[in-house]
C-alpha positions in Angstrom: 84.7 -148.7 121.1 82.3 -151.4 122.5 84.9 -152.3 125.2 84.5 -148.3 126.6 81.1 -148.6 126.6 81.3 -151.7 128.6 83.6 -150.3 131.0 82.1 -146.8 132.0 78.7 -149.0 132.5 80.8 -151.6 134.7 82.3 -148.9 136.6 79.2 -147.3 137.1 77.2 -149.9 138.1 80.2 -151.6 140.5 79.1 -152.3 144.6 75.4 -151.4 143.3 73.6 -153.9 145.3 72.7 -152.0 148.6 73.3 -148.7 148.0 69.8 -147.6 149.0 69.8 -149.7 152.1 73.7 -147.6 152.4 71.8 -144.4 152.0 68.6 -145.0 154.0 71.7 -146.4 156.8 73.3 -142.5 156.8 70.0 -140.9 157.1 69.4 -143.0 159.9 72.7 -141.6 161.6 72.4 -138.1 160.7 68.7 -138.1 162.9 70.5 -139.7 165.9 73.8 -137.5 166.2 73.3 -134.1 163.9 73.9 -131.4 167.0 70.7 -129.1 164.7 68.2 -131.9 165.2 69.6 -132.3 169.0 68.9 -128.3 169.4 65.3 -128.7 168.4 64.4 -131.4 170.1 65.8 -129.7 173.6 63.2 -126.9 172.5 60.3 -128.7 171.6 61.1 -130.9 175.2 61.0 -127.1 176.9 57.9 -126.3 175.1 56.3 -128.8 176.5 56.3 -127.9 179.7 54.7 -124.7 178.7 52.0 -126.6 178.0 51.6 -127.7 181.8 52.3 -124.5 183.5 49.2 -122.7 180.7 46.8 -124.2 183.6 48.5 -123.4 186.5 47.1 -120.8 189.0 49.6 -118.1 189.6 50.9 -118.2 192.8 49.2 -116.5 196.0 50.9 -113.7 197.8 51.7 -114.0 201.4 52.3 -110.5 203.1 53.4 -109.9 206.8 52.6 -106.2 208.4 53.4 -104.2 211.4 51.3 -101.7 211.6 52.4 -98.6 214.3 51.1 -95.4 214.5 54.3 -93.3 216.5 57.3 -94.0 215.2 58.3 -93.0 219.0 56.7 -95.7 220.6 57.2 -99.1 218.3 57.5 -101.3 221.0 54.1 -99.5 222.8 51.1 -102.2 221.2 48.7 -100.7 223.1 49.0 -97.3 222.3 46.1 -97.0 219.4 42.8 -99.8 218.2 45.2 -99.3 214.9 48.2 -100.5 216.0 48.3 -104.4 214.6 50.3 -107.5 213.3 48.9 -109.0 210.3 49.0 -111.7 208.2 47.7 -111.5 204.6 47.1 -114.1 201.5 45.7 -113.1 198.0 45.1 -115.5 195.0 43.8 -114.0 191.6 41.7 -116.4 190.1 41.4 -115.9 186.1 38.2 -115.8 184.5 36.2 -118.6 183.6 37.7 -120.3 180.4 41.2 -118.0 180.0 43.4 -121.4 181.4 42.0 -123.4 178.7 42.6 -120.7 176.0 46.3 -120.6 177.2 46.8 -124.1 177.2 46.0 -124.4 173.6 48.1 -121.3 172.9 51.1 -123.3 174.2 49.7 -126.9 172.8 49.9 -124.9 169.3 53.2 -123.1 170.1 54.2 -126.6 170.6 53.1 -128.0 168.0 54.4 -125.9 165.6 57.8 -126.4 166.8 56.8 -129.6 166.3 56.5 -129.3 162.6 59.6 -127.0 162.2 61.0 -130.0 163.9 59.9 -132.7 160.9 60.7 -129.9 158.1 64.4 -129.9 159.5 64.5 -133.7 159.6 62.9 -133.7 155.6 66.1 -130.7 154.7 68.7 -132.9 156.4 67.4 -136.1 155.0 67.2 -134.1 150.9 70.4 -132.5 152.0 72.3 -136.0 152.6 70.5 -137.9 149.1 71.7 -134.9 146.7 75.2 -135.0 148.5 75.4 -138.7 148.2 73.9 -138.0 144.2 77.1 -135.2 143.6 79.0 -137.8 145.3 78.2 -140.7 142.7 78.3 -138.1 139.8 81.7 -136.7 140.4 83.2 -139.9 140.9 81.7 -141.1 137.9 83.2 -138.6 135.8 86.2 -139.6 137.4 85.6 -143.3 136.6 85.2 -141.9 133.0 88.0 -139.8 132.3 90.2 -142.5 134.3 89.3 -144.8 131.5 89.4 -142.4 128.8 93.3 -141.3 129.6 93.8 -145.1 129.4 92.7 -145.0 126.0 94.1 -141.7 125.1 97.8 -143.1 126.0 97.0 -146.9 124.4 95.9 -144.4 121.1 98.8 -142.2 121.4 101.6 -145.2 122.3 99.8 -147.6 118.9 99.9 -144.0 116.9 103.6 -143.8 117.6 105.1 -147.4 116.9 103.4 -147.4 113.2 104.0 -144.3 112.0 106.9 -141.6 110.9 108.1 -138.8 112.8 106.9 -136.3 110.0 105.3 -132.9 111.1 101.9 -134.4 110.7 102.6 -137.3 112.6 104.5 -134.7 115.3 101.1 -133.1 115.3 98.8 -135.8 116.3 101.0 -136.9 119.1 100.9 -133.3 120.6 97.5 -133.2 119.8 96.8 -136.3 121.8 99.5 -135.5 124.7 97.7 -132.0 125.1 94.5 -133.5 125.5 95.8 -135.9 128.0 96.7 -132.9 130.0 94.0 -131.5 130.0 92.0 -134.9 131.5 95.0 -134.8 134.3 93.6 -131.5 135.0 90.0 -131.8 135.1 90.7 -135.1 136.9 92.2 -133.2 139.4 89.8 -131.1 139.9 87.3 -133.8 140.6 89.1 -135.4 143.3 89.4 -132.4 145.0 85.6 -131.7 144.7 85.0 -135.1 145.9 87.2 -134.6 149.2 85.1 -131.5 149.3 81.7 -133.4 149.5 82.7 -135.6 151.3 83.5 -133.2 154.0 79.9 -132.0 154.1 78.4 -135.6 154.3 80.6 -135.9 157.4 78.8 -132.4 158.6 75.2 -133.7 157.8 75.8 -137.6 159.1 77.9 -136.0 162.0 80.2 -138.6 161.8 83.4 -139.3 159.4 81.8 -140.8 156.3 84.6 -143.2 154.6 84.4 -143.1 150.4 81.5 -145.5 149.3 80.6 -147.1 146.1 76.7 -146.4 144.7 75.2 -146.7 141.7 72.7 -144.7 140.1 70.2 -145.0 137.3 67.8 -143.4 135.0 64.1 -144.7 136.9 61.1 -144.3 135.3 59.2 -140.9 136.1 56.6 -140.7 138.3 53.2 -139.6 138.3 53.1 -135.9 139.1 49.7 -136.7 141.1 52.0 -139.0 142.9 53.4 -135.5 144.6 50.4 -133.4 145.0 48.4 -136.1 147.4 51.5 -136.1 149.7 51.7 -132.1 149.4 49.5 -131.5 152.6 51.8 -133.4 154.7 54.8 -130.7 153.6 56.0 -129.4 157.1 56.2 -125.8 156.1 52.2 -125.9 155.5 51.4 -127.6 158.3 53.1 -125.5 160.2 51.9 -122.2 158.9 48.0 -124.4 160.1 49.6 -124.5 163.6 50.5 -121.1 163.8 46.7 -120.4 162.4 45.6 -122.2 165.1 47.5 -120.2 167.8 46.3 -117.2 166.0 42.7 -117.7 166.8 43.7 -119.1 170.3 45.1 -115.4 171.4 42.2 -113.6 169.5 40.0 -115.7 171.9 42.1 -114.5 174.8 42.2 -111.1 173.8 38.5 -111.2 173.9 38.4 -113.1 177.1 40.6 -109.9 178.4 37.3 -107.7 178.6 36.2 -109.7 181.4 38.7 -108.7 183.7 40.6 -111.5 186.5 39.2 -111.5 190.6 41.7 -111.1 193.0 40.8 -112.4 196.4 42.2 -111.2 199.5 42.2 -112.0 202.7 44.1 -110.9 206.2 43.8 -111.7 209.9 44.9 -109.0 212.2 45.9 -109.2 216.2 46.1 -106.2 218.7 47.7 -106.2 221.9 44.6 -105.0 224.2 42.3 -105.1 221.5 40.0 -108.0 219.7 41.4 -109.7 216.5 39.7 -109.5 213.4 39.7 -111.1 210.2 39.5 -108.9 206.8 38.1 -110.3 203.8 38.2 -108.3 200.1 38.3 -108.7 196.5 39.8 -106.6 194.1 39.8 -106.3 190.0 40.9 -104.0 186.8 38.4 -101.8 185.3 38.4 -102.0 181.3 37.6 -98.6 180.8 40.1 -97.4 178.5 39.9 -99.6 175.7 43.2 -101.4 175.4 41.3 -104.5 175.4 39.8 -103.4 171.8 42.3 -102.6 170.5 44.3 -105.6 171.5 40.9 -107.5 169.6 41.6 -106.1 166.4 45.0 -106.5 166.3 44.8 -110.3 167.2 42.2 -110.1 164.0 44.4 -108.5 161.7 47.0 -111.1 162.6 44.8 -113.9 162.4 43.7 -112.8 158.2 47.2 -112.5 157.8 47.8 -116.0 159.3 44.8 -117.2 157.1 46.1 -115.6 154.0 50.1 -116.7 154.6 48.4 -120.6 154.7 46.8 -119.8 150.9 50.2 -118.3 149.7 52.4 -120.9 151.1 50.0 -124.1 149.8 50.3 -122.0 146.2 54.2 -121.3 146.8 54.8 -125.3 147.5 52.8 -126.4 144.4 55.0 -124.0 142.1 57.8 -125.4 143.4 56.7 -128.8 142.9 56.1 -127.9 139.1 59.2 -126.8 139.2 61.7 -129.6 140.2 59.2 -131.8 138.7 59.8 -130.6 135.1 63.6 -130.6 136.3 63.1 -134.5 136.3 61.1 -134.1 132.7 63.7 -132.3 131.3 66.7 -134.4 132.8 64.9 -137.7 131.7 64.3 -136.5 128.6 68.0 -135.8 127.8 69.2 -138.4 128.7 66.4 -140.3 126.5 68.3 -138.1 123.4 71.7 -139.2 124.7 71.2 -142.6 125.1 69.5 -143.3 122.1 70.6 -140.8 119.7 74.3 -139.3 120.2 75.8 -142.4 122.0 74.8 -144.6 119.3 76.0 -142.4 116.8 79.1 -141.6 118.3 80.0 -145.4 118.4 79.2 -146.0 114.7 82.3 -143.1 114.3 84.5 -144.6 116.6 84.2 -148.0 114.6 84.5 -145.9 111.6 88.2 -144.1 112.8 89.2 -146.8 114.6 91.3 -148.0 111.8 92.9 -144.8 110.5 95.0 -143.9 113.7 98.0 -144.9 112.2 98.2 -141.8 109.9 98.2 -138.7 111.9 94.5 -137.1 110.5 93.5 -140.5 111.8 94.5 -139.3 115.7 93.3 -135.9 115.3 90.1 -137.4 114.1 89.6 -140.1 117.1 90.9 -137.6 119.7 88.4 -135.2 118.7 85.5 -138.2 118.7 87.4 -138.7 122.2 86.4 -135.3 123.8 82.9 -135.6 121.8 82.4 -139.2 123.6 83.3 -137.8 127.1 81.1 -134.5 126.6 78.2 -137.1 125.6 79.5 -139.3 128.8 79.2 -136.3 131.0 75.9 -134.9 129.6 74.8 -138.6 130.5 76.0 -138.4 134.0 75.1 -135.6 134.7 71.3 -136.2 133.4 70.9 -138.7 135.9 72.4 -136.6 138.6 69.4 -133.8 138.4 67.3 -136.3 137.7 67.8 -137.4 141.3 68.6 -134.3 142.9 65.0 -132.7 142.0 63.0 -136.4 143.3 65.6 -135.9 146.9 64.2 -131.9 146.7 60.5 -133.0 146.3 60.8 -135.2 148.8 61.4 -132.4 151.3 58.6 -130.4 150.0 56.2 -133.6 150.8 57.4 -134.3 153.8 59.9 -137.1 153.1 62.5 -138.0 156.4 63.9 -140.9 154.5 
């Protein structure tokens, strides 16, 4: 059974060297091409320009009158002093400060998109490494039950050419051929989920990913502190700081809003008989009915809710953390058991049966260490699989992009 051993760890360790460079190489693509990152960006490039028309006066208003008093006599210019052709201009100048206050409305707006921008980079980037880790692990157990029908038919064919057709001979052999069937099967299954995966890593890379070869092991487990000093750089927090930030930007407006914006206007006027004259005005809202206190306290209310949505997502993050972080505990720790407890174990009972499958209790008893050994296998595999899932999920949470 040494030779089995040897061969699931050569097939699982086969076109190892570079695999992370492969990986770091998709990633890479997927932040070039992936039409969701493409999308963002075009709004974040939009925001921007938010940003320089926040300062921006508003545009003046030019106004041309003709001004008659008798609809009866249009074309009489002399009839009345009233009777005039004018040109007007106004320009509403905002009150000292509100510009500014806008500008960093939009430099936050911006800014956040900024950061929604990064935390969809960090999901594609985890999304890609766990597909890549399903990836290795179906096709590892595909590896593995590849190798263990080979031994299942060499088992079944030496069964066969040293012993009698009796009943319990007749037995083992359907024993074994059954349990052959059902590897067929599940190997069957795998291939399809594999052409399923590999489907979505075309999606994420945006480009037709042809089948690779990766290896992956058990690491040794990090620090948890390791986490929590990259945990302020998460995406989702900061992003939830930026939208603080415009929080308290628009309360400032909405206080700014009591002192009400100058319009200034000015017209010259020409008469037919009479003197020109040049008229010069300002004009500006009254806030007498309180909708700028009201608009105050609202822009407060929003802001403690902003303030207390930063607490809840920092606490939210940090359970999560805990979370996938004991997923990696636990996944490292069975595969500790597996590796240095059942595997051993299970080889001591394969050396121990090996010489007794010429009798048919002999098959029965190595087909059943057979599925035992590919459960363990599995278990294994699949060990080291979560193991890495959960690091590629905390390294969304902290902010990884590759």
């Amino acid at each position: 059974m040494q030779r089995v051993k040897r061969v699931v760890w050569l097939l699982l360790a086969y076109m190892s060297v570079g695999w992370g460079d492969y990986l770091d190489t998709l990633i890479e693509k997927a932040m070039k091409s992936n039409p969701s990152l493409e999308v963002m960006q075009a709004r974040l490039e939009a925001s921007k320009k938010d940003i320089e028309s926040a300062v921006l006066f508003k545009d003046p208003q030019l106004s041309l009158k003709f001004n008659a008093l008798y609809s009866d006599e249009l074309s009489q210019r002399s009839a009345e002093r009233m009777q005039s052709d004018a040109v007007e201009i106004k320009q509403t100048l905002p009150f000292f400060g509100k510009r500014q206050t806008k500008e960093k409305i939009a430099s936050a707006s911006t800014a956040l998109l900024q950061e929604e921008f990064r935390a969809l980079q960090s999901k594609l980037a985890s999304s890609i490494k766990k597909e890549v880790y399903t990836i290795w692990q179906l096709q590892a157990y595909s590896s593995i039950i590849d190798n263990f029908i080979m031994l299942t038919r060499q088992k079944a064919k030496l069964f066969e050419s040293y012993t009698t057709t009796s009943n319990k001979h007749h037995m083992g052999l359907m024993s074994a051929n059954l349990t052959l069937s059902n590897l067929l099967i599940d190997l069957s299954d795998l291939k399809a989920d594999i052409a399923k995966s590999y489907a979505k890593l075309s999606y994420l890379v945006a480009c037709q990913i042809d089948p690779i070869d990766i290896n992956l092991t058990m690491p040794p487990m990090p620090k948890m502190q390791s986490f929590t000093q990259r945990l302020s750089q998460n995406s989702s927090y900061t992003a939830e700081q930026k939208s603080l930030q415009r929080s308290q930007a628009e309360l400032r407006l909405s206080e700014q809003e009591y002192y009400p914006d100058i319009t200034l206007q000015a017209g010259y006027y020409t008469r037919e008989i009479f003197k020109d004259y040049l008229s010069v005005g300002i004009s500006l809202s009254l806030p007498v009915y309180g909708k700028q206190g009201i608009e105050i306290e609202k822009r407060k209310a929003l802001r403690l809710s902003q303030i207390s949505k930063v607490s809840d997502t920092k606490l939210k993050l940090y359970a999560q953390l805990q979370q996938l972080y004991y997923t990696m505990q636990n996944a490292q720790n069975r595969y500790e058991i597996i590796t240095k407890q059942s595997l051993p174990q299970l080889e001591h009972m394969f050396d121990l049966s090996g010489s007794s499958v010429s009798t048919g209790a002999g098959l029965f008893q190595y087909i059943d260490l057979l599925k035992q050994h590919l459960n363990i296998e599995k278990k294994r595999i699949q060990a080291i699989g979560d193991f890495h899932r959960a690091r590629a999920a905390i390294g969304e949470i902290i902010g990884e992009t590759r």
